[in-house]
C-alpha positions in Angstrom: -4.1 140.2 126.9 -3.5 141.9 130.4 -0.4 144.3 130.2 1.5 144.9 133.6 3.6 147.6 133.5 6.4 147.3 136.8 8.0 150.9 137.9 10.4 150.3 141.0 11.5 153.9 142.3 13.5 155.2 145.3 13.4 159.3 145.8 12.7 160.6 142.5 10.0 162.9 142.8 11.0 165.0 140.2 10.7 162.0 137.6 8.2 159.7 138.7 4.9 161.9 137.8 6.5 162.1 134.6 6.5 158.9 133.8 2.9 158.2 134.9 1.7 160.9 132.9 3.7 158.9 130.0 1.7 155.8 130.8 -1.6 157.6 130.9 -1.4 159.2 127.5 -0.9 155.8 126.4 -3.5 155.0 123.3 -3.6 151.4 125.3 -3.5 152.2 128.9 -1.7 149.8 131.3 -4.3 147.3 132.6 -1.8 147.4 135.7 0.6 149.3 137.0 2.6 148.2 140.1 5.0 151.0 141.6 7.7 149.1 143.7 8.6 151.5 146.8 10.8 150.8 149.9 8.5 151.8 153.0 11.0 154.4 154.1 10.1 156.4 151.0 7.1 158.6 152.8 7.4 161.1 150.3 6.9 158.9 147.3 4.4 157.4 148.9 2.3 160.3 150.2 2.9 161.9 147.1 0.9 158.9 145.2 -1.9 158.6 148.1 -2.9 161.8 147.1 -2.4 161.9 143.7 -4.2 158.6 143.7 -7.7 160.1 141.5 -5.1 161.0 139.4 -3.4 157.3 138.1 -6.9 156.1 138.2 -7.1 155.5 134.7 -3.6 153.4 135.0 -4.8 151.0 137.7 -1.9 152.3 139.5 -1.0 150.1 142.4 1.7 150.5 145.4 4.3 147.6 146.4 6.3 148.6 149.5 9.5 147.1 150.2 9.5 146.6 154.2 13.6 146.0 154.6 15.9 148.6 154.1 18.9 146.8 153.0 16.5 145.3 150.0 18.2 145.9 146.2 16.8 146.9 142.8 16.3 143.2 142.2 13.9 142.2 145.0 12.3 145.3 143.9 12.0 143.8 140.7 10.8 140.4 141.9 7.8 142.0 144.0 6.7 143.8 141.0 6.6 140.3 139.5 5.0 138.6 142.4 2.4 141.3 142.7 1.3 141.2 139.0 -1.4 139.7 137.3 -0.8 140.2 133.8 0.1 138.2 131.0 3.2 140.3 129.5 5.4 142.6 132.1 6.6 145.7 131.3 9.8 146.9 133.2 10.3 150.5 132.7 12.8 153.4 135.2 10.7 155.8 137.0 13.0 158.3 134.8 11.8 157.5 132.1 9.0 158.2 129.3 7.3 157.0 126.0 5.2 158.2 123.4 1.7 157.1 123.2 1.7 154.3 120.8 4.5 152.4 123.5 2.4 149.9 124.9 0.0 149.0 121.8 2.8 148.5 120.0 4.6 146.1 122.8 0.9 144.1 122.9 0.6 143.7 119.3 4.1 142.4 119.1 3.7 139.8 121.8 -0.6 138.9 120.5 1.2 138.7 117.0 3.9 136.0 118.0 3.5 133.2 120.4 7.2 132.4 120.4 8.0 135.7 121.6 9.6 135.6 124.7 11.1 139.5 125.4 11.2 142.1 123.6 13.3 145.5 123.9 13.5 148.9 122.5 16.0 151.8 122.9 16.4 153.9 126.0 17.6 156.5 124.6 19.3 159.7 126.5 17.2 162.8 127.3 19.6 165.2 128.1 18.6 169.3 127.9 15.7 168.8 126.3 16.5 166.7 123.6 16.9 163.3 122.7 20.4 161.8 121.8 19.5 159.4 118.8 22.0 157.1 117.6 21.3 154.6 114.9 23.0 151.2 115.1 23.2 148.2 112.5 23.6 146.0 115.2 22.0 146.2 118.6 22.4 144.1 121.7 24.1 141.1 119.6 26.0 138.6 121.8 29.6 137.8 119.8 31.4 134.6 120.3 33.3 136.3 122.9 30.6 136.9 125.2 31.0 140.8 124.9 27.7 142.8 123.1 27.8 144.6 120.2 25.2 147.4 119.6 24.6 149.7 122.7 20.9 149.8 124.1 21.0 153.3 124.3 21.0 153.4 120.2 18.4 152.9 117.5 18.3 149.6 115.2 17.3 150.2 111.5 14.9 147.4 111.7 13.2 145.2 114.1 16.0 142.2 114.9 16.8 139.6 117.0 19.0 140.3 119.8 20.3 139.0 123.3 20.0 142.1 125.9 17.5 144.5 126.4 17.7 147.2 128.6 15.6 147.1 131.8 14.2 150.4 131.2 12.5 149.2 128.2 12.1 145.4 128.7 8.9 143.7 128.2 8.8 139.7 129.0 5.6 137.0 128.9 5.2 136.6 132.1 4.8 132.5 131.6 8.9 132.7 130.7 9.6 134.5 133.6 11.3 133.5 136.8 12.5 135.3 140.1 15.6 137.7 139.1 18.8 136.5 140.7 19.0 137.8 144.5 22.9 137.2 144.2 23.8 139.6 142.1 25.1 142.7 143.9 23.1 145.9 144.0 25.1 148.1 141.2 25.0 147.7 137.6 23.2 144.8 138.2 23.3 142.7 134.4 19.6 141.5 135.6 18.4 141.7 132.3 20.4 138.9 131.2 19.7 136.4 133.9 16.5 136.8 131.9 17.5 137.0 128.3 20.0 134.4 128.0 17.6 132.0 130.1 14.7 132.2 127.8 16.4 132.4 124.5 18.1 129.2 125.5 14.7 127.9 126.0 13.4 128.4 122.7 12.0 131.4 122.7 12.4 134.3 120.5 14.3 137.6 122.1 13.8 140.6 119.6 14.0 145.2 119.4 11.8 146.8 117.9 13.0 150.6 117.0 9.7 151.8 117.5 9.2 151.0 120.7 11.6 153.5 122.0 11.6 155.2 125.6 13.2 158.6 126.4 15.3 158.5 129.8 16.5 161.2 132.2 19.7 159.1 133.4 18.7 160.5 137.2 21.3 160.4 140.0 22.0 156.7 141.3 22.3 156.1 145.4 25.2 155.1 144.7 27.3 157.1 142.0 28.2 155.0 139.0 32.0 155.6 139.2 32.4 154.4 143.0 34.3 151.7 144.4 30.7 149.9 145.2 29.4 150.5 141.8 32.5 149.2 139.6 33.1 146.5 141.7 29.3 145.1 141.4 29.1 145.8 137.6 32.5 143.3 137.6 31.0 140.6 139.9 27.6 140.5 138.3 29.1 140.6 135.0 31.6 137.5 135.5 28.5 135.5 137.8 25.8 136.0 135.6 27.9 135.3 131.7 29.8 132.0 133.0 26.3 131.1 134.9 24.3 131.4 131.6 26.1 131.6 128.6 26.0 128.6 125.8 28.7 126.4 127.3 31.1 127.4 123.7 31.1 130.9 124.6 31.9 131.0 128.2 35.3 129.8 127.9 36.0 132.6 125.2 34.3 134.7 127.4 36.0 134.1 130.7 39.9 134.6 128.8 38.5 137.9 127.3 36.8 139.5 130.1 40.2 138.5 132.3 42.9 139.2 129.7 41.4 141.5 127.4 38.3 143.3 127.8 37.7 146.9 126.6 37.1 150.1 128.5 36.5 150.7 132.9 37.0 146.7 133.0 40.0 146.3 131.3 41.7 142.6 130.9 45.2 142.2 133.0 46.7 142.2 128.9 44.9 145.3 128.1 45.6 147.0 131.0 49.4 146.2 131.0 49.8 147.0 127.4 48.1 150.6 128.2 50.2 151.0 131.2 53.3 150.0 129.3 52.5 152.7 126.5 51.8 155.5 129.1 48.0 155.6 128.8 47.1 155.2 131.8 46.2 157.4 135.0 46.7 156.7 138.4 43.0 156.2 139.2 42.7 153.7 136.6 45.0 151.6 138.5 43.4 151.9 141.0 39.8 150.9 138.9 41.5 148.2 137.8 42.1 146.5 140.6 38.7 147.3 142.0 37.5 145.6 138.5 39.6 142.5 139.3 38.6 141.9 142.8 34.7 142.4 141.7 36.0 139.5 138.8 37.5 137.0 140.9 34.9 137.2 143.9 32.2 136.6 140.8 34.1 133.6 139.8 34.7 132.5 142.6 30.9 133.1 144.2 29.4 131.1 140.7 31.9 128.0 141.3 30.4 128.1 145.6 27.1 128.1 144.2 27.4 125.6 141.3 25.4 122.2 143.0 22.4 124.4 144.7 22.0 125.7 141.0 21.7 122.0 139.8 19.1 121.2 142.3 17.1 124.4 141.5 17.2 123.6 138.0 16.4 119.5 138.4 13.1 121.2 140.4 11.8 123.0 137.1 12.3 119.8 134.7 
């Protein structure tokens, strides 16, 4: 079984040798690994043409992005288009695993044909030290379309689940197809234009708590708390749940993530209810409404795009 491992980076020097050094203490050593780079990156990439002896032993591979206004996710689909392995393995160039990572992913997906992705925790690396959090639940879809169980945590037990986390996300590559190009660049919810698809399609989408990887969290080109970045995470959100969801969850979805919702994304309800009770900050008013927008374009985006999706889809039968 040929194991691809896909690393898209952008400017962080300070991580990226890190997490190649990761991959080549690995007791199974990628039998590919592509590094996604945008071609205005000289500094990433004269940093690997010379340390290129070095990643030897991890086939290591470059994959230059040649437009600057490309996102994460064609990042992500020229990793895809330049691999030739049988399972892909998405990891952040911030991040890092301990050497059994890979065997164990292999063994998982040689072991069960019906396996279609598989996660682990990306869990925080902060000072030094790892922030572990154990979870009974992890990554669960609830039949209101929010998720229970954060990535970031530890499951007691290998379990079925319904998002990974892209830092730690490992998919057959005969399930796979192109990540969405309209999703906007921040926060992107790519994972689950992948995990909802598959497990839909019969195949089995399961974390294994031993498959862990550490992560840095390194600065973002855009921070996460901008305008840009909340109003993305809300479009993507919307566009990508009502575009894949099991047609019974979408409509509870849709009234909760508009009229109830927890935390940045607050529901008009929630956030009136907080407001009314004198919980609120200015700037949240502000988020809100950023929120919104970022909702109501994704709606309204999806409902544009509904027939081409149709004819895309009568293609694959």
């Amino acid at each position: 079984m040929i194991i691809t491992v896909i690393i898209p980076t952008y400017n962080r020097l300070e991580y990226l040798p890190i997490c190649l050094d990761s991959l080549k203490q690995q007791n199974k050593t990628p039998d590919e690994t592509i590094i996604v780079i945008r071609d205005y990156d000289v500094q990433t990439i004269s940093y690997l043409k010379k340390q290129k002896n070095r990643y030897k032993g991890i086939n290591a591979k470059i994959a230059q992005l040649h437009d600057m206004h490309y996102s994460f996710v064609d990042a992500l689909n020229l990793g895809i288009r330049s691999a030739n392995g049988d399972i892909l393995v998405f990891t952040d160039d911030d991040a890092f695993a301990d050497a059994d990572w890979l065997s164990r992913i292999e063994n998982h997906f040689i072991t069960d044909d019906k396996l279609g992705v598989l996660g682990g925790p990306v869990i925080p690396y902060r000072n030094g030290k790892a922030d572990r959090v154990y979870v009974k639940q992890w990554g669960r879809l609830t039949w209101y379309g929010a998720i229970k169980g954060e990535t970031t945590s530890i499951p007691g037990k290998m379990m079925e689940c319904d998002v990974v986390r892209g830092a730690n996300m490992s998919i057959r590559k005969k399930c796979i197809l192109p990540f969405d190009t309209n999703l906007l660049p921040y926060w992107a919810k790519n994972e689950e234009t992948q995990t909802f698809r598959i497990k839909q399609s019969g195949y089995n989408v399961l974390t294994d708590p031993d498959i862990g990887v550490l992560h840095y969290s390194a600065p973002t080109v855009v921070g996460r708390q901008s305008d840009e970045a909340v109003f993305g995470y809300a479009f993507n959100l919307v566009y990508v749940y009502l575009r894949h969801l099991p047609f019974w969850i979408k409509l509870s979805f849709f009234l909760n993530v508009f009229f109830w919702w927890n935390g940045q994304h607050a529901g008009i309800i929630k956030f009136a209810l907080k407001l009314i009770m004198f919980r609120q900050k200015s700037i949240d008013f502000h988020i809100f409404l950023v929120s919104l927008r970022g909702k109501i374009a994704g709606l309204f985006y999806l409902l544009s795009r509904q027939y081409k999706y149709k004819e895309f889809e009568n293609t694959l039968k």
